[in-house]
N, C-alpha and C positions, 0 to 999 in steps of 0.2 A: 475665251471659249475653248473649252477642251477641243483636238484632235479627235474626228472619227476614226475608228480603226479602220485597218485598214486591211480590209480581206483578201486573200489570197489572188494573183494574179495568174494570166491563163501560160502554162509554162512555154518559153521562149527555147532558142534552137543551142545546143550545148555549144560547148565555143572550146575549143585546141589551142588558141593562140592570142599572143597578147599585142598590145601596141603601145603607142606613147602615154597614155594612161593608165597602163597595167592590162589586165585579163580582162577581154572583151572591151576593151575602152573603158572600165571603170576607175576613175578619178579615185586612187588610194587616199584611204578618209584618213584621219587619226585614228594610228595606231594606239593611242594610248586607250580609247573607247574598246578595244578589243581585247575582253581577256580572253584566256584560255588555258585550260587545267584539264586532268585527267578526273575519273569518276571513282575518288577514293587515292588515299596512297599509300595501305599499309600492303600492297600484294606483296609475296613470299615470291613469287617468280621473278620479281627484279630483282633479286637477291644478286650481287654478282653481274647486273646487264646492266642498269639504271643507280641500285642504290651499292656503294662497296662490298666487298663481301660479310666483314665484321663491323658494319655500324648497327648499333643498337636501336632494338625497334623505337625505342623511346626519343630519338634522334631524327629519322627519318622525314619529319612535315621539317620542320627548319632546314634539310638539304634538299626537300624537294622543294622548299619555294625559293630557292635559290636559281632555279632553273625556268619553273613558270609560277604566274602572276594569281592562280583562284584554281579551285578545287572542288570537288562536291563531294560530301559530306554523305556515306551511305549510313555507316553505325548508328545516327539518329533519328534512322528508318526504326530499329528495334529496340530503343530502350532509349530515355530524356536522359542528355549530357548532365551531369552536374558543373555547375558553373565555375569551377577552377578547373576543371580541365578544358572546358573554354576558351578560362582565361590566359591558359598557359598558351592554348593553340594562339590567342592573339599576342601572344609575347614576343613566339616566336618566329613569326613570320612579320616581313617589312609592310609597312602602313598600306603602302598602293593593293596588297593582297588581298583576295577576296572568297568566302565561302557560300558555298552554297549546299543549303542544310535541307534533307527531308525530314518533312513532318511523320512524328513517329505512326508507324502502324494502325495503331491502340485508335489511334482520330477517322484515319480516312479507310482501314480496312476491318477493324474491330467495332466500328460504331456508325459506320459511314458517314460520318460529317455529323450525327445525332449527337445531344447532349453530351459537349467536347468542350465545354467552360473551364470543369477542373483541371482534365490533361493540357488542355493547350496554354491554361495556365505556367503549369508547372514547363511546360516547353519554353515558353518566351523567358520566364527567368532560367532556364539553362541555359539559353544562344543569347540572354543579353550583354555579355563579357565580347560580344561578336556585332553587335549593331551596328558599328560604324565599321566594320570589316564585310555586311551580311551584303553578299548579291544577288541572294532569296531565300525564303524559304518554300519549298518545293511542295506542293499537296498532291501527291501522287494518288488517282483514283485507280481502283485494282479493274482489270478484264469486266469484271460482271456488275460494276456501277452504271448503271442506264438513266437517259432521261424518263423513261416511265416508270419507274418505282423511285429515282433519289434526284430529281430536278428540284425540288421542292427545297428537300435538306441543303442543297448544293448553294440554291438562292438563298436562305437562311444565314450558311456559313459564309458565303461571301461578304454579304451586308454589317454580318457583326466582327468581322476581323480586325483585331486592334491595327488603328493607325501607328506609323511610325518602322513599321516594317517592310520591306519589299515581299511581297505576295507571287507566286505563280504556283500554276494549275497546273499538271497532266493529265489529259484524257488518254486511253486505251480503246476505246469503244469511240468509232466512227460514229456513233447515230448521236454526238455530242457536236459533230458538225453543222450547227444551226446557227443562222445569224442572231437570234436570241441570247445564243449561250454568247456567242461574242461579244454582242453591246453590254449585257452584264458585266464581263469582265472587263471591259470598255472602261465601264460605267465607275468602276474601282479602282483602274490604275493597276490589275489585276493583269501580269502578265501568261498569254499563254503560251506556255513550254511548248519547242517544237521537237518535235522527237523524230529518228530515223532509226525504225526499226527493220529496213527494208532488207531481204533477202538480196542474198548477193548478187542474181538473174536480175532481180532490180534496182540496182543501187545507181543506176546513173539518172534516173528519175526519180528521188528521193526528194533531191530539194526543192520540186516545183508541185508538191504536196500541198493540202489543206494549211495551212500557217497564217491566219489573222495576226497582225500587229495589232495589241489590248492596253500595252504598255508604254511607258515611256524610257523602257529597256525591254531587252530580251532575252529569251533563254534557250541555247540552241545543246541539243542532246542526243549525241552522236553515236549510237547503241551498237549496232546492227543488228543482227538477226538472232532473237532468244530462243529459236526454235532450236539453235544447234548446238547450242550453248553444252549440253550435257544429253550422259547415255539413258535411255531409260532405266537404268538405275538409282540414278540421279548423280554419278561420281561426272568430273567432268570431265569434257573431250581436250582438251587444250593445255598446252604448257605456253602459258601466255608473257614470251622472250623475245619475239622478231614478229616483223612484219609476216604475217606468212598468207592470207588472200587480201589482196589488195583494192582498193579502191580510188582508184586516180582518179577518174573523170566523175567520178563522186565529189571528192574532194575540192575539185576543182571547178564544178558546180555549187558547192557551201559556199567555196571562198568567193563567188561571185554575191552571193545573198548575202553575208554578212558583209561585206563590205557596202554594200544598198544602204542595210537594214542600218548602219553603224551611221552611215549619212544620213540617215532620215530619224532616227531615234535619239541614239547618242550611244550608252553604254549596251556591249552584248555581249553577254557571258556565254562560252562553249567551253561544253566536256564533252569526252573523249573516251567512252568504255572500251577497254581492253579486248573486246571480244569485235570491235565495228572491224578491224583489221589485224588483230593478234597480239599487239604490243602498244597501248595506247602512248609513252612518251614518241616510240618513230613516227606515229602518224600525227600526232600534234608538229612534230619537228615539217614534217610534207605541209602540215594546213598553213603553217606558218611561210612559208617560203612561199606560198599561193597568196597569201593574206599582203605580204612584201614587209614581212619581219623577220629578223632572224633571229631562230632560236639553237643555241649551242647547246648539246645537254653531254653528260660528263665524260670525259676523257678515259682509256683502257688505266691509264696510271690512278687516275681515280677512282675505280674500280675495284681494278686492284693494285694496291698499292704495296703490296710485298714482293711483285713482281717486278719493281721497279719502272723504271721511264725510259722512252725510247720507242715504246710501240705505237703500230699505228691504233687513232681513234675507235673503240665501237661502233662510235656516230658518224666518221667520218666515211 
């Protein structure tokens, strides 16, 4: 018998401090169930912080998964991969590595889940060179998809989603928080994305949000806040290098729920946008040390390496 989901519980008292179990007393699951990746890896501001100064962009996914384990995949928000460049992505990264792909555009914003045969077609043979590497594919519904105009399409596209694929959903619009919308996705093996898009005034109550478990994985997505993201011009605010507003007892708040979620599920995939705290490798590097794994990410010599060896770490 299938697992009911498991809807959101009533949030509990933040916690400072660990004990012989870890953080709050929670019993450290398998780490290997926990990936965690950044939201994308071609930024131009690591240049120099994260990736060397002269590695070539073409280089970049092979040294960044040297460092972490899955990634998520923005570019097949705006245009279908062709499948050797897929293929090459699964060449070069090691087997345990995993993507997570959005569903382009053209499906969930251009057509809203309506007559989406032929593109999502053409999507599945792009990301099939990725199947046995896929840890979703993401169907992101935009701000102004409602249940009173597209619950309908929403059930439609759920039901005929080819098997064999890992499926989840984001909502944007709170009035999709219904136990209906949840046993559907329930109902599918259909995971729901949990998204923290919370302003920084709220970010230590972020992770005890609306989150139904739908899945028998999950997908946690660690944003922050899109309102600051850019000027009204639309140029943007940030040079996205260092930590620069932080979120600790945020963090330290996730890593209590993913480690729950990782016990009670199994596999849970987190990303990490650049914008949740300014530099998404150092706060992956924070989540991980809350999570009780360690992650080392590259060395000043690795960086730069014409300046030779001897200095201390950027990370350290």
């Amino acid at each position: 018998m299938k697992k009911r989901a498991r809807l959101p519980e009533q949030a509990v008292s933040h916690c400072t401090g660990g004990g012989a179990g870890g953080p709050c007393g929670v019993n450290p699951p398998d780490t290997a169930k926990i990936h965690i990746g950044t939201c994308a890896w071609t930024h131009d501001d690591w240049r120099g912080v994260f990736y060397p100064e002269h590695l070539p962009s073409s280089e970049r996914l092979a040294f960044y998964a040297r460092w972490f384990d899955a990634v998520e995949v923005d570019s097949t928000l705006y245009h279908i991969p062709a499948s050797h460049v897929t293929a090459h992505w699964a060449e070069v990264t090691p087997p345990g590595f995993r993507f997570s792909c959005k569903v382009p555009r053209e499906i969930t914003h251009e057509r809203k889940l309506r007559d989406v045969d032929e593109p999502l077609a053409a999507f599945l043979h792009g990301v099939e060179p990725l199947r046995e590497k896929l840890a979703c594919l993401l169907v992101q519904t935009p701000w102004w998809f409602s249940p009173r105009h597209d619950e309908h399409a929403l059930r439609d596209f759920i039901r005929a989603l080819p098997s064999g694929f890992p499926w989840a959903v984001e909502f944007r619009d709170e009035a999709w928080h219904l136990p209906r919308i949840v046993h559907l996705l329930e109902h599918h093996n259909v995971a729901w994305a949990w998204n923290d898009l919370s302003p920084l005034a709220e970010a230590d109550a972020a992770a005890f949000g609306f989150f139904p478990q739908t899945a028998d994985f999950a997908i946690v997505r660690l944003m922050g806040d899109p309102e600051t993201k850019y000027f009204p011009d639309g140029s943007r605010r940030h040079h996205y290098a260092k930590r620069a507003w932080l979120r600790a007892q945020s963090l330290e708040n996730w890593a209590v729920k993913i480690r729950q979620t990782a016990e009670a599920v199994g596999n849970v995939f987190v990303s990490v946008n650049n914008h949740f705290e300014g530099c998404a490798p150092f706060t992956l590097r924070e989540l991980a040390q809350r999570l009780g794994r360690e992650v080392k990410l590259p060395s000043d010599a690795e960086v730069h390496p014409q300046e030779g060896r001897g200095q201390l770490g950027l990370w350290e």
